[in-house]
C-alpha distance (Angstrom), angle and dihedral (degrees) to the residues before:
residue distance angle dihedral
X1 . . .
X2 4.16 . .
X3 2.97 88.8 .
X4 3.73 102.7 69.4
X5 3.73 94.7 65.0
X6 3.91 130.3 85.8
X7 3.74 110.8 -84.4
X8 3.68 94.5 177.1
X9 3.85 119.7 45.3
X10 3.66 131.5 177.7
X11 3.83 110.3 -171.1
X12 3.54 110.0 -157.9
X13 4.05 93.5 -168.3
X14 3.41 121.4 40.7
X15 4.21 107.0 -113.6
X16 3.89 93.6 76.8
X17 3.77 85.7 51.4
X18 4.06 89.5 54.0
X19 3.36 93.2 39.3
X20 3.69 99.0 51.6
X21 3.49 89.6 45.0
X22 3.56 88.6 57.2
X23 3.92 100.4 51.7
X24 3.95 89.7 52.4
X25 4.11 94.4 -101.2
X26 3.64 100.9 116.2
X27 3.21 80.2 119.2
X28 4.36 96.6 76.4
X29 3.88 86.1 44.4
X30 4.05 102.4 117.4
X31 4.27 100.8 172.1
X32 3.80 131.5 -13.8
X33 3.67 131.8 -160.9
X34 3.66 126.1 -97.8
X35 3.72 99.2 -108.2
X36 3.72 86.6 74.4
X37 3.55 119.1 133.3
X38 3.79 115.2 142.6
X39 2.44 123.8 93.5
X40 3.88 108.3 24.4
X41 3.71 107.2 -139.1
X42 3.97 87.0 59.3
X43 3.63 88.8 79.4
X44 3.55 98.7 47.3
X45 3.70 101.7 38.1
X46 4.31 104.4 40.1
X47 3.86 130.2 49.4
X48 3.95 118.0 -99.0
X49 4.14 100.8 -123.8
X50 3.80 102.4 173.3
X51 3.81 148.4 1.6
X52 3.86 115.9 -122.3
X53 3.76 95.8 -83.2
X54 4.02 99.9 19.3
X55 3.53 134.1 52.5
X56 3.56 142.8 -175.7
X57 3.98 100.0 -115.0
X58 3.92 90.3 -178.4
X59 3.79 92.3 57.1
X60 3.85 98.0 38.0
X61 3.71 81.3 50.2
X62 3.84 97.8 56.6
X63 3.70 92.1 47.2
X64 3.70 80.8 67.6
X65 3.94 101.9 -143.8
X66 3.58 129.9 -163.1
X67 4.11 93.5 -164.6
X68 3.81 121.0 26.5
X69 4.00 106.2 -174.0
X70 4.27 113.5 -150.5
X71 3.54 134.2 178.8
X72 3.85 115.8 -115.8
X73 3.86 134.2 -66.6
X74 3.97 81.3 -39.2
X75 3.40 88.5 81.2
X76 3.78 98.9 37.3
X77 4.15 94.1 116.2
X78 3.90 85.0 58.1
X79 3.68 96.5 48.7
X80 3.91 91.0 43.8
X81 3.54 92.1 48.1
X82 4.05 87.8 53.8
X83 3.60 97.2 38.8
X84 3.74 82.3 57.2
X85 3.81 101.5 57.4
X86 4.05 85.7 47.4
């Protein structure tokens, strides 16, 4: 049953990143975004993939995630641009 959730997660706003952190799986969190800030550690312990309307596809892509969590139609260019490399 594990292994039907998310082991690799790239948060591209920072909640899931808090809130993950909060529920003990920091451990599934593969990149965050730069506007990170709680908690702490985040910063200093996962790789900053994108700003809060721009992201480095190339590096999200390496980190090879199996969820990538956005915010809204703001983000829409980011998810398009994923959805397009599969």
């Amino acid at each position: 049953m594990k292994d039907r959730y998310p082991k690799r997660i790239v948060c591209l706003t920072e909640e899931p990143t808090e809130t993950l952190y909060l529920l003990g799986e920091q451990h599934r969190i593969a990149g965050i975004t730069t506007f990170t800030v709680r908690p702490s550690q985040a910063r200093k312990e996962k790789p900053v993939v994108s700003a809060f309307t721009s992201a480095n596809i190339d590096k999200i892509l390496e980190l090879k995630p199996d969820l990538v969590v956005g915010f809204s139609d703001i983000q829409a260019e980011i998810a398009a641009a994923l959805i397009k490399q599969g």
